[in-house]
C-alpha positions as CSV (number, residue, x, y, z in Angstrom):
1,X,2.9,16.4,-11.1
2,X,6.5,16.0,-11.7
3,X,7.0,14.2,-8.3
4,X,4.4,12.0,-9.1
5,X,5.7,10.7,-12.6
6,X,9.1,10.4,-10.6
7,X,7.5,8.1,-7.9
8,X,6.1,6.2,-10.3
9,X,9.4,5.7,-12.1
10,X,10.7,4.0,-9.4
11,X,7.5,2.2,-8.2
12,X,7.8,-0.2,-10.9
13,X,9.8,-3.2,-9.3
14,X,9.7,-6.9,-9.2
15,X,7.6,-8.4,-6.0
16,X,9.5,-11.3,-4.7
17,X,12.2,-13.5,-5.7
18,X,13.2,-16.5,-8.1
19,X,15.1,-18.0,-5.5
20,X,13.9,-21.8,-4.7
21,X,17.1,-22.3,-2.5
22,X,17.1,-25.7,-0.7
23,X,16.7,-25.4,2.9
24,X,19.1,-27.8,4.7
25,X,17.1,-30.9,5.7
26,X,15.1,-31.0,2.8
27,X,12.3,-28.3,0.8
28,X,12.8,-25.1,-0.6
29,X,12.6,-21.5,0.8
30,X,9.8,-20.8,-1.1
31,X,7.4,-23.1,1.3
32,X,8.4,-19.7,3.8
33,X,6.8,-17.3,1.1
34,X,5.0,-14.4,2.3
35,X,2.6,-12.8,-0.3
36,X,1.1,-9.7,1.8
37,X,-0.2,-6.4,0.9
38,X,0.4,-3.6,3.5
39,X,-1.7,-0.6,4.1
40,X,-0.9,2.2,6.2
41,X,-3.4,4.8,7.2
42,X,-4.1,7.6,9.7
43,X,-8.1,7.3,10.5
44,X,-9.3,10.4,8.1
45,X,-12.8,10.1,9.4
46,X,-14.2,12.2,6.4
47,X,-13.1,10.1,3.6
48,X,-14.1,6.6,2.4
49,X,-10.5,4.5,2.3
50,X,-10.2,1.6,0.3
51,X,-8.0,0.3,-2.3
52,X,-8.0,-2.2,-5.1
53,X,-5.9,-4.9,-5.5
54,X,-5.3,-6.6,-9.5
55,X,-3.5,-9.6,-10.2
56,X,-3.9,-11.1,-13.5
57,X,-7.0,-10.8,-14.5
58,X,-8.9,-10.7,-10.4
59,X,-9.4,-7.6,-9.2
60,X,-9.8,-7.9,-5.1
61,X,-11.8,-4.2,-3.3
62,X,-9.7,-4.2,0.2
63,X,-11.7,-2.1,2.6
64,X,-10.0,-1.2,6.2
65,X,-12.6,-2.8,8.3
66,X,-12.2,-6.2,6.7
67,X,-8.5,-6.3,6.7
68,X,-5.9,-7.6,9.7
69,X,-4.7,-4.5,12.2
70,X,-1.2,-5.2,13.0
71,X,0.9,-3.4,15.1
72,X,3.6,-3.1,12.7
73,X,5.0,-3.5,8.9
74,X,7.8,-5.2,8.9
75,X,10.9,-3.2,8.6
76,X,12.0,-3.7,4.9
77,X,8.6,-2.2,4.1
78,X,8.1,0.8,6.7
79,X,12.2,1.9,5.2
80,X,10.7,1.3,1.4
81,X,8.0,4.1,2.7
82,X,10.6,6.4,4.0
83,X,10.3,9.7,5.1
84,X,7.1,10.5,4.3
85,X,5.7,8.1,6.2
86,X,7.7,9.4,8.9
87,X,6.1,12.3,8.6
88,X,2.7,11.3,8.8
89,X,3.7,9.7,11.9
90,X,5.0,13.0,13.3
91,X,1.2,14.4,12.7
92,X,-0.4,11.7,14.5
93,X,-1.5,7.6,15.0
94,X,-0.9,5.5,11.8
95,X,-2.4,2.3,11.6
96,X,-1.3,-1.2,9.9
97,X,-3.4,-3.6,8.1
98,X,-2.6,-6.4,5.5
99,X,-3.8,-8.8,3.4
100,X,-2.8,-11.9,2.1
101,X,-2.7,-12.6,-1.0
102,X,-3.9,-16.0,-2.6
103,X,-1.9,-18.2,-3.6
104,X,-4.1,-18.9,-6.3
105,X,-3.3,-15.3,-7.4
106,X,-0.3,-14.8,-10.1
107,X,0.4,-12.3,-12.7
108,X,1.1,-8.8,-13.1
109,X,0.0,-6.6,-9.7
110,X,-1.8,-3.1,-10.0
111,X,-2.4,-1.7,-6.7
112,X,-4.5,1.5,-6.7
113,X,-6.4,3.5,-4.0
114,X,-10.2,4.0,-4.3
115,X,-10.9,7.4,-2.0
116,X,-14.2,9.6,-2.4
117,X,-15.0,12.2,0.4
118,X,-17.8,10.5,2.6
119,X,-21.6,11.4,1.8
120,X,-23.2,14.4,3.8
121,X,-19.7,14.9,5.5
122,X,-18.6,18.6,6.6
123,X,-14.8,18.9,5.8
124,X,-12.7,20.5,8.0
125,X,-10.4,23.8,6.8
126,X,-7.8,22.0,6.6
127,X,-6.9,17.8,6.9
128,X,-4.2,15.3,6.2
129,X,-4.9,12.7,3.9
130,X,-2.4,9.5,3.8
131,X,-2.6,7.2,1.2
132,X,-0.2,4.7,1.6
133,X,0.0,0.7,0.3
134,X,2.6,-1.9,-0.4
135,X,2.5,-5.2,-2.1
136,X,5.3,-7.0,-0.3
137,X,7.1,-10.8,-1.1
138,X,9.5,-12.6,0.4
139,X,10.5,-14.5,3.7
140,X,8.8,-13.3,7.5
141,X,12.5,-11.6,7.8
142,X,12.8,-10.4,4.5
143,X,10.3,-8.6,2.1
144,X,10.8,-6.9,-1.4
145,X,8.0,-4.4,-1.5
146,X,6.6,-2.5,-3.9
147,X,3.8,0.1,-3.3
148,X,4.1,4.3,-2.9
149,X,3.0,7.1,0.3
150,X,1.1,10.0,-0.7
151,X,0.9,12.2,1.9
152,X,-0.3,16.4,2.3
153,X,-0.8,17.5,5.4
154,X,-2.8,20.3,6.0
155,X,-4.9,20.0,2.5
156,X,-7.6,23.2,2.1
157,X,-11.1,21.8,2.1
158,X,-11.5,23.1,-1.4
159,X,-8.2,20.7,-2.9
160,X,-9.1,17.6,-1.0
161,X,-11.3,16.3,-3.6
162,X,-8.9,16.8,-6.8
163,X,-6.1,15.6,-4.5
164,X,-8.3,12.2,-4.5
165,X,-8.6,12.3,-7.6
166,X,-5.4,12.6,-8.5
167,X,-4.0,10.0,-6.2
168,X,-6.9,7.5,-6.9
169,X,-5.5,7.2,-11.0
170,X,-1.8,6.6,-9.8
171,X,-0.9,2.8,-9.4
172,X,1.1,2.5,-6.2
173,X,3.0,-0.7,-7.1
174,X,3.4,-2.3,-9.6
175,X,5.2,-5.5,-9.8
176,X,4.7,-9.6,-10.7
177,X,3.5,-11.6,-8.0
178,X,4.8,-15.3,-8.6
């Protein structure tokens, strides 16, 4: 619990940048402006794995199956993940997908995960349950991102449904998309 609360501390950051610098030859660097959310997951077959995006006052469900696979975050958001992601790597395939966000969306950005164990489903003794997401801003080289990993491996059938629980009321980033 006390990890968590610490995450959280530090998951409260500023998406983006109030840079407008000129670009030589005329326009501004914010015409570049990525607005992207990034999700990382590892395929847990037993779980439903979606998340929900608020920006303002619009709420937006992601759901894997509608979102872009990429092969790859870009860097300044797979180091903001760190080791635990790392980890999760080490215990097998992670995926990418994104999302872009509108530009018609601005405000204060909540990003939470919405997990529940899949209807009529058999658990196993054990799994690993990643829950992993990131708002990022900024330029295609360059992206301030804010968002959290939650991963346990090896989670006892009889915890994976409080572990949801738990991670499902913890806002992963936190930030104000401009």
């Amino acid at each position: 619990m006390t990890m968590a609360m610490l995450a959280m501390a530090f998951a409260f950051t500023s998406c983006g940048d109030d840079d407008d610098d000129d670009i030589p030859g005329g326009g501004s660097s914010s015409a570049n402006t990525v607005r992207r959310v990034y999700i990382f997951d590892n395929g847990n077959e037993y779980l439903n794995r979606q998340y929900k995006l608020t920006i303002g006052s619009e709420t937006k469900v992601l759901k894997l199956n509608e979102l872009k696979k990429e092969t790859s975050a870009p860097k300044s958001v797979e180091t903001k993940a760190g080791s635990k992601l790392d980890e999760a790597k080490e215990k097998g395939t992670i995926d990418v997908y994104s999302y872009d966000i509108p530009a018609t969306m601005h405000g204060d950005a909540h990003f939470n995960s919405d997990f529940s164990i899949k209807d009529g489903v058999e658990l196993p003794e054990t799994t690993d349950i990643l829950i992993a997401a990131f708002i990022g801003v900024g330029d295609e080289q360059y992206l301030s991102a804010s968002g959290n990993v939650f991963f346990m491996p090896g989670l006892m059938k009889e915890k994976v449904k409080d572990y949801i629980n738990q991670r499902n009321a913890a806002t992963f980033g936190s930030c104000v998309v401009k």
